[in-house]
N, CA, C and O atoms as a MOPAC input file, in Angstrom:
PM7 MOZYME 1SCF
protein

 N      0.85600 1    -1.17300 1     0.00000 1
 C      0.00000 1     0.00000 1     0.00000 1
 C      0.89800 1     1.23000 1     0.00000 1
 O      1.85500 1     1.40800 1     0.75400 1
 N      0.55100 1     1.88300 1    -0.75000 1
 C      1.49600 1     3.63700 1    -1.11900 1
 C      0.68900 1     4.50300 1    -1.08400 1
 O     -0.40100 1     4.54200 1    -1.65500 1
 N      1.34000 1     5.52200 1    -0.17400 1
 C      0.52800 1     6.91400 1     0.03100 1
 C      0.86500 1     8.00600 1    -1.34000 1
 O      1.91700 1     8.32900 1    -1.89200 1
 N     -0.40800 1     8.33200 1    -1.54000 1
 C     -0.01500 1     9.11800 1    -2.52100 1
 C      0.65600 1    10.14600 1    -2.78600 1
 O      0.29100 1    10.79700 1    -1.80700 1
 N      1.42500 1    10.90100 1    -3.38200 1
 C      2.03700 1    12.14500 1    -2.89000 1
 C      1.57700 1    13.50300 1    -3.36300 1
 O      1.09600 1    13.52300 1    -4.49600 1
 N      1.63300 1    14.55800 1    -2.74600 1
 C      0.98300 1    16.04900 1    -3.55600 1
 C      1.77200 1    16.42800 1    -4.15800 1
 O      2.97400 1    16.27300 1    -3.94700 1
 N      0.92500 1    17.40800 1    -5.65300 1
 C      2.12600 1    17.78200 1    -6.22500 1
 C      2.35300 1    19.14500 1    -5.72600 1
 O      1.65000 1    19.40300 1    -4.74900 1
 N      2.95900 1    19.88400 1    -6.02700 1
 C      3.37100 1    21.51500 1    -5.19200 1
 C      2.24200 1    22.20800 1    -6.36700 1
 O      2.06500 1    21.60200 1    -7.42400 1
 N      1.81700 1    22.96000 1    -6.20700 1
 C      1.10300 1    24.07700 1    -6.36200 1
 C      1.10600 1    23.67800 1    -7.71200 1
 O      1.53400 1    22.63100 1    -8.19700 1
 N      0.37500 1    25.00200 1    -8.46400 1
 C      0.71800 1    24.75800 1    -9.99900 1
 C      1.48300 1    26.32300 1   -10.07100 1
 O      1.16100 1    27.29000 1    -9.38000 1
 N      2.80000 1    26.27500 1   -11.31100 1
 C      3.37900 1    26.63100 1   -11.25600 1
 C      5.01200 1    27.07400 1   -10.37500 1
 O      5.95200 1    27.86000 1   -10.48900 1
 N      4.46400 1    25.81800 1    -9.37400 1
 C      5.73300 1    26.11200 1    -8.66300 1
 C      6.48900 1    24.34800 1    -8.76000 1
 O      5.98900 1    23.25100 1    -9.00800 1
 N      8.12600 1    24.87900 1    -8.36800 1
 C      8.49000 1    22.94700 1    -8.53900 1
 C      8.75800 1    22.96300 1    -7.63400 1
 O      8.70600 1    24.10800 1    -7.18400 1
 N      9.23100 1    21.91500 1    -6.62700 1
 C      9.95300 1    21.29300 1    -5.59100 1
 C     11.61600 1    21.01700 1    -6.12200 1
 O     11.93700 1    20.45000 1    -7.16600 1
 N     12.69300 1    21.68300 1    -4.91400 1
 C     13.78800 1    21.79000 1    -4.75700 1
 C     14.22400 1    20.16900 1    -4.87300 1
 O     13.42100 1    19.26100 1    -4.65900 1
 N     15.76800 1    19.93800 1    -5.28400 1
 C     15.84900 1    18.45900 1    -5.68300 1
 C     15.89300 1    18.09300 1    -3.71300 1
 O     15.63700 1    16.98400 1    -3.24400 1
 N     16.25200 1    19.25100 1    -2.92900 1
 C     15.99300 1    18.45400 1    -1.72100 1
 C     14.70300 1    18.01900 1    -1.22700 1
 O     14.52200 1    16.90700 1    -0.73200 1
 N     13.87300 1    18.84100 1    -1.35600 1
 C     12.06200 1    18.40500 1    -1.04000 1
 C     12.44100 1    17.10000 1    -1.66400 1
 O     12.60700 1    16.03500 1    -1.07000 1
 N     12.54000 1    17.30400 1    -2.78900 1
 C     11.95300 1    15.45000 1    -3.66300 1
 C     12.93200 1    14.56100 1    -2.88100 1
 O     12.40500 1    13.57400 1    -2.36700 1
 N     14.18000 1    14.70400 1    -2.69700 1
 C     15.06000 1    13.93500 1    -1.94500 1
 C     14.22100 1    13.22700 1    -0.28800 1
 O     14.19300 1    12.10500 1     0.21700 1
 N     13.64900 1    14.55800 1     0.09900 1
 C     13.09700 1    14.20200 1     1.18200 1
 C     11.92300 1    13.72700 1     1.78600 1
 O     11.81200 1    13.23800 1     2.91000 1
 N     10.65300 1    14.00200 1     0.54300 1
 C      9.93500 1    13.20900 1     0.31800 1
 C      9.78300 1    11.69100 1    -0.05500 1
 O      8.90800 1    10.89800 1     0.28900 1
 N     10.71700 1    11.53900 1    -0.73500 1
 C     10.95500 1    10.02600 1    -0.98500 1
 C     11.29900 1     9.44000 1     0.19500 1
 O     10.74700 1     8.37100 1     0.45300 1
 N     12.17000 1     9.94100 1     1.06200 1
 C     12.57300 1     9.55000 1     2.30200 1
 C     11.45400 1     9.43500 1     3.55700 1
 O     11.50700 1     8.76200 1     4.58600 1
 N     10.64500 1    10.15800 1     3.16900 1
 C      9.34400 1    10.26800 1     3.72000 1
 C      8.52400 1     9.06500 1     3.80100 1
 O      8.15600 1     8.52900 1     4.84700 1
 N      8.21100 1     8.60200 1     2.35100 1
 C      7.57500 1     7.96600 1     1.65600 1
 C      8.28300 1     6.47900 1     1.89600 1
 O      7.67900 1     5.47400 1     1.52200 1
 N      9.36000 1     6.39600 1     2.42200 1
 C     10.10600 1     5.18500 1     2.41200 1
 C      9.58000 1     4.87000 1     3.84700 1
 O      8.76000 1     3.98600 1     4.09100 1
 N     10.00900 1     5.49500 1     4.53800 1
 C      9.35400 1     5.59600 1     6.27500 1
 C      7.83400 1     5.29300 1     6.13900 1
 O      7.38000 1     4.38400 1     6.83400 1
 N      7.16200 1     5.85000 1     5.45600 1
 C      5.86500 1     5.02800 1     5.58600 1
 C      5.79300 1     4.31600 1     5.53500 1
 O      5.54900 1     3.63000 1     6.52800 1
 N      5.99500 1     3.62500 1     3.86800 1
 C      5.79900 1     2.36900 1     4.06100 1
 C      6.69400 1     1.07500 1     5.03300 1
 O      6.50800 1    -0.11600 1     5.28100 1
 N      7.58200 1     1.96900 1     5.32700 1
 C      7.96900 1     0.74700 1     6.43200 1
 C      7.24100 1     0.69000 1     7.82300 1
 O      7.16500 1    -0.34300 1     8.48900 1
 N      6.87800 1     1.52200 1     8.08000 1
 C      5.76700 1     1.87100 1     8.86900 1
 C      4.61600 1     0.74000 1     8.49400 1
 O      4.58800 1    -0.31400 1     9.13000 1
 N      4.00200 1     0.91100 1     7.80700 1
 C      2.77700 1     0.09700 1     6.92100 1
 C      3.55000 1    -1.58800 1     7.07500 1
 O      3.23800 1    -2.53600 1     7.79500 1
 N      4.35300 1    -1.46900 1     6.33800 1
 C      4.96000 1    -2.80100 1     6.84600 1
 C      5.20800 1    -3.61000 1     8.04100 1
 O      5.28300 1    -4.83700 1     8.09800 1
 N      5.35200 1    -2.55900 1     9.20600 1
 C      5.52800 1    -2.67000 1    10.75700 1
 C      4.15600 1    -3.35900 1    11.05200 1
 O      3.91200 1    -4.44000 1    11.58900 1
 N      3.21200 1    -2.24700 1    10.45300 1
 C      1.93500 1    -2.18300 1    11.29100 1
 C      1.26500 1    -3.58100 1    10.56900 1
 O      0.32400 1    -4.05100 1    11.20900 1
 N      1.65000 1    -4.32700 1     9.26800 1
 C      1.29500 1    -5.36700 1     9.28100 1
 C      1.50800 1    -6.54300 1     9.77800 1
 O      0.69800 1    -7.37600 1    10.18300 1
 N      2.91200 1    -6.57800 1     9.71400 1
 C      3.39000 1    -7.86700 1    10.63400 1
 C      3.16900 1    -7.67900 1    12.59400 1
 O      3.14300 1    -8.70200 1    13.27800 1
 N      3.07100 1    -6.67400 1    13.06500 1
 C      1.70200 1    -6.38700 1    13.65200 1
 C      0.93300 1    -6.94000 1    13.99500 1
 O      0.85400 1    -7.66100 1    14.98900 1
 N      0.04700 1    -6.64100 1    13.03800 1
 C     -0.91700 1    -7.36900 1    12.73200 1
 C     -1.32600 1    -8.87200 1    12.81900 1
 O     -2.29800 1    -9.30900 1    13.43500 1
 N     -0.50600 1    -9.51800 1    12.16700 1
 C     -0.10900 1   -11.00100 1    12.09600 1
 C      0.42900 1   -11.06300 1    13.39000 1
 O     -0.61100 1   -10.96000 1    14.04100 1
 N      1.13500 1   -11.14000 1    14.03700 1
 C      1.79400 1   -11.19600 1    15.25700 1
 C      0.39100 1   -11.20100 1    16.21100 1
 O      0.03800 1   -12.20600 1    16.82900 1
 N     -0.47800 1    -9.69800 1    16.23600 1
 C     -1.39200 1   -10.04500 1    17.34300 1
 C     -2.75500 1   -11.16100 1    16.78100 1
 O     -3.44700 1   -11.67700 1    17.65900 1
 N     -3.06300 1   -11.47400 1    15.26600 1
 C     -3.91300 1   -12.53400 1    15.62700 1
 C     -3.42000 1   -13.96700 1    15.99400 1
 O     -4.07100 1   -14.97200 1    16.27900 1
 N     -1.82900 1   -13.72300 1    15.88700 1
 C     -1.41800 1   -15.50600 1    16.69700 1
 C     -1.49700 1   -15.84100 1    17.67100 1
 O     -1.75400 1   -16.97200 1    18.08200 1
 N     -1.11100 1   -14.10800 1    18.68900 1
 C     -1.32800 1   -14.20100 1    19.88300 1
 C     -2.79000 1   -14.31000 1    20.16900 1
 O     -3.05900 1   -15.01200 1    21.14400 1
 N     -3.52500 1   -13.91200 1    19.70100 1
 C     -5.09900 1   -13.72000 1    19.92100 1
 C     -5.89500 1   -15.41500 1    20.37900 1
 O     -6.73100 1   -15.68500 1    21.24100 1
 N     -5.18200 1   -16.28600 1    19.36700 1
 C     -5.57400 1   -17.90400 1    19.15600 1
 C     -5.70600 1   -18.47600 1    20.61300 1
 O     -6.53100 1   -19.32900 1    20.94200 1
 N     -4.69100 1   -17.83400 1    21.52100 1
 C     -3.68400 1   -18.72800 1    22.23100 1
 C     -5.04900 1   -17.77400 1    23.78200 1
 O     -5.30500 1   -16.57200 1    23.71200 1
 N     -5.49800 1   -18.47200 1    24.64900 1
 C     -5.89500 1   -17.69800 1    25.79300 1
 C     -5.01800 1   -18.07700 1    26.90500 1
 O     -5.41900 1   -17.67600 1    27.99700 1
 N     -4.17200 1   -18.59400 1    26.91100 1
 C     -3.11100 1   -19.19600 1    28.51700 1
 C     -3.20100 1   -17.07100 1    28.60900 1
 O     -3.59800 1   -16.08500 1    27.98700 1
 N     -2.43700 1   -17.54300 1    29.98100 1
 C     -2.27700 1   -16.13500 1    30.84400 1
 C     -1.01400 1   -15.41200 1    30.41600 1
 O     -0.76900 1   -14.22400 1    30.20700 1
 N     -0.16200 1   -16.73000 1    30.34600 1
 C      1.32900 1   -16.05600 1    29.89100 1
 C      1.18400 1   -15.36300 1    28.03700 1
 O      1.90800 1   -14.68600 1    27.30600 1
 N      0.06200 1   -15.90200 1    27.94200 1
 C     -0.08300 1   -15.38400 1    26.10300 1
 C     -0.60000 1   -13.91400 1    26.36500 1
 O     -0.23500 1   -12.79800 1    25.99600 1
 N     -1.57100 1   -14.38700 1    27.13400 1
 C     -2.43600 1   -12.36800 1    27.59700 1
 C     -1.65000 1   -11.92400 1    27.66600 1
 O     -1.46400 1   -11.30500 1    26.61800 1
 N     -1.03100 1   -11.81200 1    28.21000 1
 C      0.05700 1   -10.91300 1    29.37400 1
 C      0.99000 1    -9.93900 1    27.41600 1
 O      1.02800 1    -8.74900 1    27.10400 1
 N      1.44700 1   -11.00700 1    26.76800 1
 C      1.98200 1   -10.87300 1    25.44400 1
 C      1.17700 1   -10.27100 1    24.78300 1
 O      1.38900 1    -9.10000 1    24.46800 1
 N      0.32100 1   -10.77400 1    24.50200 1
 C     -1.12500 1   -10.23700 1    23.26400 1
 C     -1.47000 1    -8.45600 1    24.21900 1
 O     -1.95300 1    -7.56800 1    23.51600 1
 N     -1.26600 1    -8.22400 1    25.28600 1
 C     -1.63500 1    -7.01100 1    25.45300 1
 C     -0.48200 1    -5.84000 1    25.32100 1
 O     -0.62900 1    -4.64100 1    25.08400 1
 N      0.76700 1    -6.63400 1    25.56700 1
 C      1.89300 1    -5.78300 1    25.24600 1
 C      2.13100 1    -5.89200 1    23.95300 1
 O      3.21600 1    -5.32600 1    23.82400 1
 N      1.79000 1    -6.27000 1    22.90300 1
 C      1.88200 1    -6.29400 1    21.30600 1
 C      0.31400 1    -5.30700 1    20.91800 1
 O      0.40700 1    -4.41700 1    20.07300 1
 N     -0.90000 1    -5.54300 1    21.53200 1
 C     -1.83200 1    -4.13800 1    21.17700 1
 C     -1.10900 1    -3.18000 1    21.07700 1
 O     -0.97100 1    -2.48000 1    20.07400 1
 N     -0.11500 1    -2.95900 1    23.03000 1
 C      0.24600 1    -1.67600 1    22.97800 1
 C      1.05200 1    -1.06800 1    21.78600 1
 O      1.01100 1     0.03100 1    21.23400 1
 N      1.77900 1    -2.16000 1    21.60000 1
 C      2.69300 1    -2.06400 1    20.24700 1
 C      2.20800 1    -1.71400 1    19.26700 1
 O      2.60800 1    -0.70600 1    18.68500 1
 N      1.47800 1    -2.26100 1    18.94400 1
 C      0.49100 1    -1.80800 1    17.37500 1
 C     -0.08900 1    -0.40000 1    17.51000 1
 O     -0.02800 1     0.55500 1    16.73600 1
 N     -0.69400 1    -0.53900 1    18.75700 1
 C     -1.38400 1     1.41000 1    18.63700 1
 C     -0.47700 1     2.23600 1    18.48900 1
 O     -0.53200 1     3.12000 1    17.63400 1
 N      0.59700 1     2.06400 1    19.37800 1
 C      1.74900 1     2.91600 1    19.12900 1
 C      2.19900 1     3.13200 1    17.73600 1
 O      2.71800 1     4.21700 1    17.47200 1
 N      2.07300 1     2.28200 1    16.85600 1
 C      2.55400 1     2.22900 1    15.52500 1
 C      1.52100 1     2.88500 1    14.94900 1
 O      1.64000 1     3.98200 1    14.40300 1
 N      0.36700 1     2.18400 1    15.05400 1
 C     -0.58100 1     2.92000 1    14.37900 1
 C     -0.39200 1     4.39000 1    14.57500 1
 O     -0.13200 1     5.05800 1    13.57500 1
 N     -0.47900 1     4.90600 1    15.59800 1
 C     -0.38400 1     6.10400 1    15.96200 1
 C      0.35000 1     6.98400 1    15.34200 1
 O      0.03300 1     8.15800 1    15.15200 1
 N      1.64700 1     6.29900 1    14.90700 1
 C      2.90200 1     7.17900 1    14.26900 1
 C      2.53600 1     7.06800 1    12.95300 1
 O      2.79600 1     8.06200 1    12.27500 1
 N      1.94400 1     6.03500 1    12.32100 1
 C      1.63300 1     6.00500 1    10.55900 1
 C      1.07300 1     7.13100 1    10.31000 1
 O      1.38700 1     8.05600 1     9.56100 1
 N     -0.20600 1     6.88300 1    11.35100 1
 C     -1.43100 1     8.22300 1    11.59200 1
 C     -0.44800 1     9.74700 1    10.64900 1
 O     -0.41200 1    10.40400 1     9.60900 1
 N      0.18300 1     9.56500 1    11.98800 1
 C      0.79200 1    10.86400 1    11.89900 1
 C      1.57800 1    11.49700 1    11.19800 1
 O      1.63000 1    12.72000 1    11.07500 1
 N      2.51600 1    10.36200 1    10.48600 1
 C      2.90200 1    10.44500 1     9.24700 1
 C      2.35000 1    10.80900 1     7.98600 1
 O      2.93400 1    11.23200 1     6.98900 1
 N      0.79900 1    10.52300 1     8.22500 1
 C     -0.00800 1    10.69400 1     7.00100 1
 C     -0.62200 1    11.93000 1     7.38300 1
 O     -1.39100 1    12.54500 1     6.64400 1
 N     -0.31000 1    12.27700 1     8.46200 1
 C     -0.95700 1    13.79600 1     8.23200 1
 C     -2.51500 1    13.53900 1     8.98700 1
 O     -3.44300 1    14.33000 1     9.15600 1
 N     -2.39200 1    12.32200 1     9.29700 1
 C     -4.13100 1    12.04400 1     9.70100 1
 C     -4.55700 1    12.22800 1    11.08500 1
 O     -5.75400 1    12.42300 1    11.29700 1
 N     -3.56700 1    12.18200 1    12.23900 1
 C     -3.77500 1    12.67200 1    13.58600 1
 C     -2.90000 1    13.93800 1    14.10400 1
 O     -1.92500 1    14.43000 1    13.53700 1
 N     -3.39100 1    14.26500 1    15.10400 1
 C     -2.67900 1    15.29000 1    16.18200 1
 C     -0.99100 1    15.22900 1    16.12200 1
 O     -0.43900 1    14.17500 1    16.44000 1
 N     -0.37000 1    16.14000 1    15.79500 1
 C      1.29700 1    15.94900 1    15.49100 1
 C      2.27800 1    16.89500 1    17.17400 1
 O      2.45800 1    18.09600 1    17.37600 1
 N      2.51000 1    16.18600 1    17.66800 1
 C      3.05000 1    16.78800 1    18.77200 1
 C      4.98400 1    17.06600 1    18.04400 1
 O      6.03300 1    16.90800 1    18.66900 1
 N      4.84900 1    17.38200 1    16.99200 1
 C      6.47600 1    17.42600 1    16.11400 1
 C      6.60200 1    18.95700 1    16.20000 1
 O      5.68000 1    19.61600 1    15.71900 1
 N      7.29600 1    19.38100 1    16.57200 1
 C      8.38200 1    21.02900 1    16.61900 1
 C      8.00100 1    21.59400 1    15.01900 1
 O      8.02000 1    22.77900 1    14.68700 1
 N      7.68000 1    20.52500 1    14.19800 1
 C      8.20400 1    21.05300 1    13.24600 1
 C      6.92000 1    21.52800 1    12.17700 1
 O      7.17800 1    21.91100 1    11.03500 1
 N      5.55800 1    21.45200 1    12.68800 1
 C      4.47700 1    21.12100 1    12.82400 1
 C      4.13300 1    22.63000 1    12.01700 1
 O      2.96800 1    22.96300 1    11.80000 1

């Protein structure tokens, strides 16, 4: 899955560093996306399993995933950005 990218205005271009750094951007997502899938997979194995010592796992891998989720979010521009740079 690839986020799409904007183009700059019309009439204006992007510096070869923007594009440099967008791509770099764009690379971080999807590894992000990639994170948040295996993730994914990770918490429905744990999910299978109900022993106590699995809970205990399956709830510290949620935390994991929201956390991730959270940062994709934010990467995409789609939640609250607590970044300086904002």
């Amino acid at each position: 899955m690839s986020t799409p990218t904007v183009p700059p205005p019309a009439g204006e271009q992007l510096a070869p560093r923007q594009i440099q750094v967008l791509g770099e951007l764009n690379a971080v997502v999807s590894t992000l996306e990639a994170i948040d899938s295996a993730l994914d997979d990770v918490n429905n194995l744990i999910s299978k399993d109900h022993e106590s010592s699995i809970y205990c796992k399956q709830s510290q891998a949620l935390k994991s995933l929201k956390k991730w989720e959270s940062m994709i979010k934010k990467s995409r521009g789609e939640g609250p950005s607590k970044s300086p740079l904002k």
